[in-house]
N, C-alpha and C positions, 0 to 999 in steps of 0.2 A: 845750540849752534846757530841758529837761525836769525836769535833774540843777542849774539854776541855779534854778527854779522850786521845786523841792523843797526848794531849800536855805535860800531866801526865806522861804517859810510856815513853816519849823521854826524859824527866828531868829525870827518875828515870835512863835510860838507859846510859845517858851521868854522871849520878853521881856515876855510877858503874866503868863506862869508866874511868873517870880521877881517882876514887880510883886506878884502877889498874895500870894505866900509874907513878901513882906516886908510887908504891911500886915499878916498874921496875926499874926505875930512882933511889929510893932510896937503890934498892936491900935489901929491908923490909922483912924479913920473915913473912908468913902469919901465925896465929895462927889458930889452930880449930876452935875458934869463928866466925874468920873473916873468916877462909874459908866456914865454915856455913855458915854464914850470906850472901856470896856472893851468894853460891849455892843457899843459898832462895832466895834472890830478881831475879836470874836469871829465877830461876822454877817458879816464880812470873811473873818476865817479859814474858818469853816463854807462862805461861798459859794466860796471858792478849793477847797476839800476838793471840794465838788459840784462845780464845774467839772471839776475835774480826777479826780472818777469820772466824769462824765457823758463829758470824754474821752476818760477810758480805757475806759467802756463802748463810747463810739462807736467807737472803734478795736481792741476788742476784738469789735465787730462787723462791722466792716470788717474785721478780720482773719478773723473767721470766713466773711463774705465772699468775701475772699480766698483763704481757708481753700479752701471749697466750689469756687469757680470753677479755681483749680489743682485738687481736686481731678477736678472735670468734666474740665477738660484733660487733665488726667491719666491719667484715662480714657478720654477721646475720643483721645490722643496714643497709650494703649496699644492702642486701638481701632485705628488706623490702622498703627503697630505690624505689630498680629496681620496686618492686611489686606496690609501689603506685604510679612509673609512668607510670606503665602501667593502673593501673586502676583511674588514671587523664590522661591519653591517650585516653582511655574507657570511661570515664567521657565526655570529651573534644566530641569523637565523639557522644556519645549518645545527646550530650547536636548540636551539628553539625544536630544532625538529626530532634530533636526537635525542632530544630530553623527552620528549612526546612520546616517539618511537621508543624509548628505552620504562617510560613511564607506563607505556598499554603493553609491552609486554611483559612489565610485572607485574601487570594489572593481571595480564591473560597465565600469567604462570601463576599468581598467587592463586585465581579461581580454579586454574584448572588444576595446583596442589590441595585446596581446599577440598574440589566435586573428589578427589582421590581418593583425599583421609575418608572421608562424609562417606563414600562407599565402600572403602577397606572399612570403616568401621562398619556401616549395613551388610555389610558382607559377614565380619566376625559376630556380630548379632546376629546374625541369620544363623551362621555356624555352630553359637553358643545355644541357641533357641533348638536348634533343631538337634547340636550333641544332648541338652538337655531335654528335650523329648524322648529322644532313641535314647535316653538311660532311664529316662523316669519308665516308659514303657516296655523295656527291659528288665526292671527293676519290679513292675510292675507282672511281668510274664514269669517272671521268675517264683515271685511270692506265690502267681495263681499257680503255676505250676506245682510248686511245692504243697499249696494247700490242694489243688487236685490227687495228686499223687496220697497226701495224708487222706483224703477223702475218701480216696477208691479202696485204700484198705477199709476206711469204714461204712461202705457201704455192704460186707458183708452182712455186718453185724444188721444191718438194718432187711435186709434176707431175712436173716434170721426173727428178726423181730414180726416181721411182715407173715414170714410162716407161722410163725408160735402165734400169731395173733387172729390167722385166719382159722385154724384149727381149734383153738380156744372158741371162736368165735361160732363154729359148729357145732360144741360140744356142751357149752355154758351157756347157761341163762345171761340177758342183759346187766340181773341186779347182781349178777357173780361180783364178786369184789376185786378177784383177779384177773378179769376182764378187764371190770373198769381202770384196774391199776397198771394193765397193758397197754390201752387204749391211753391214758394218761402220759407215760414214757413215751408211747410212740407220737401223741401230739409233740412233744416235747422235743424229741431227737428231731420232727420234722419243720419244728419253728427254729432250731438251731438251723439247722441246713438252710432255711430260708435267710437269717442273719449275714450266711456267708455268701447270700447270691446264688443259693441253689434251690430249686425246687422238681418236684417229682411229675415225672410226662404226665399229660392228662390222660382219663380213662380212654384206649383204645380196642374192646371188645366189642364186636360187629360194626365197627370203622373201617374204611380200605387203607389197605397194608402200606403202608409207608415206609422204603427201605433207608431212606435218611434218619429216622430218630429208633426205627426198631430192626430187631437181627429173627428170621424166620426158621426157628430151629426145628422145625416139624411140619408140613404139609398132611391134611384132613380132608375126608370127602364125607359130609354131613347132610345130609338130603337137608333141605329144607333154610340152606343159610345161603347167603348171596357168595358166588365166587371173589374170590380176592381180597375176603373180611379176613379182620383175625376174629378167631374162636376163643382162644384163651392167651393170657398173662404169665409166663413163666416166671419173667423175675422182671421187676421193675428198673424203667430207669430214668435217667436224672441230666436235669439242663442248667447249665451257666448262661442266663439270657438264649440264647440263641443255637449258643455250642453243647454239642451233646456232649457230654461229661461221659455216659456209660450210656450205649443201649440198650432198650429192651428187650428180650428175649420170649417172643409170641408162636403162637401155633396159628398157619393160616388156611383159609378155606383152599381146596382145588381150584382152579380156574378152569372153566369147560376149553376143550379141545376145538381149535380151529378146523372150519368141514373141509374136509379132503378138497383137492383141489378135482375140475371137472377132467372126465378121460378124454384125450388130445384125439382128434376125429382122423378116420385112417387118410393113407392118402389118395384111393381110390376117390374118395367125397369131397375131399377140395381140389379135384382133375374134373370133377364131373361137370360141373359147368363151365369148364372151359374150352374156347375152340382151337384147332389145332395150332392157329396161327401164334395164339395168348406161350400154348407149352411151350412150342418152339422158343417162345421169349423168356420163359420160364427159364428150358435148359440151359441156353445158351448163357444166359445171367448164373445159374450153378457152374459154368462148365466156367466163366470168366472167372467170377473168384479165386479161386484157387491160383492161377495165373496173376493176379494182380497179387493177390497173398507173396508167391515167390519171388514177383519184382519188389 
């Protein structure tokens, strides 16, 4: 529009031109019409020139306008800008601190699901160790029991061996052969018993009586033996380590009698040296008990 507008006013401009060049050249008088007509297209021309500054003024104002308001945006945009990198700066660290904060406490939950397991499992080791004790030694009480209970029956048998052998033993020479063949069995029966952790009390004949490993089936009054021994060995008995398996069965000396205690002096003899003043304190202390007994 602009470019067809310009192109308007310069054809009208140049056809005013050569009118005039040619009246010069022809030394044409102008007539009032023509000098009219000149005047108008010029006042023509002249208004379209103003129009078209006063346009381009205007839109060079409007662009300055323009101008100014981009460049407020411009600044208000870089304004805004600056502002949202600061708060994606802001962003950035909050999100920095988070990561941190979210990083130590999976730090602190992975340690403290790990210290968990690490002690659920010391704990089921423990429990495993310790069901595995209490079975083994259960398993262990059971067997000895078993073999106690097998054993107490055979300890008759070994009575018996013990009488047959001490009676033999009175009545037969050493070089007897069924001595010796008694004596023989009986070492035997008694390295067995050793095999299983058992052996026979030691000799207790004129030792004091010991009621933890022996049973006192008989009390003796023997002149001439210390009170509280045992005299004799009725039936022997037998130790697992420590644990009496069976006890012995002993005969024990009398123990002398504790002396009478002395006769309590009358009361005549603990009054006697006192003076009347002492009784008085005497009675009065018998007479108060009794009263304090009731309260």
């Amino acid at each position: 529009m602009k470019k067809l507008q310009r192109k308007r006013l310069l054809e009208k401009a140049l056809k005013v031109d050569r009118r005039r060049k040619k009246r010069r050249t022809s030394n044409q008088k102008l007539t009032f019409r023509e000098y009219f007509m000149d005047k108008q297209e010029e006042q023509e021309l002249r208004d379209e020139v103003q129009a078209i500054l006063d346009d381009a003024e205007q839109k060079e104002k409007a662009a300055q306008e323009d101008a100014s308001k981009i460049k407020e945006e411009l600044e208000t945009t870089k304004k805004e800008l600056a502002e949202a990198n600061e708060k994606i700066a802001a962003m950035h660290a909050d999100f920095d601190n988070y990561r941190k904060i979210a990083e130590e406490k999976q730090a602190k939950f992975i340690e403290e699901t790990n210290r968990k397991f690490k002690d659920k499992i010391a704990e089921i080791n423990e429990e495993h160790a310790a069901y595995r004790a209490r079975t083994e030694r259960n398993l262990e009480s059971k067997v000895n029991e078993a073999v106690d209970k097998l054993l107490k029956d055979f300890f008759p048998l070994m009575d018996g061996m013990d009488s047959a052998l001490a009676n033999l033993k009175k009545s037969a020479t050493d070089d007897n052969p069924y001595l010796k063949g008694f004596e023989l069995t009986h070492r035997q029966l008694l390295a067995f018993l050793e095999k299983q952790g058992i052996t026979a009390m030691p000799e207790m004949v004129d030792k004091p009586y010991d009621p933890n490993l022996a049973e006192a089936v008989s009390i003796l009054e023997i002149p001439g033996k210390t009170p509280g021994t045992v005299l004799f060995r009725q039936r022997q008995g037998y130790l697992r380590g420590d644990k009496v398996l069976r006890a012995a069965q002993v005969i024990v000396q009398r123990e002398e009698d504790p002396p009478p205690p002395p006769p309590s002096a009358p009361e005549e003899e603990k009054t006697a040296g006192q003076s009347p003043a002492d009784t008085e304190k005497t009675d009065g202390a018998e007479t108060a008990d009794p009263a304090k007994t009731e309260a």
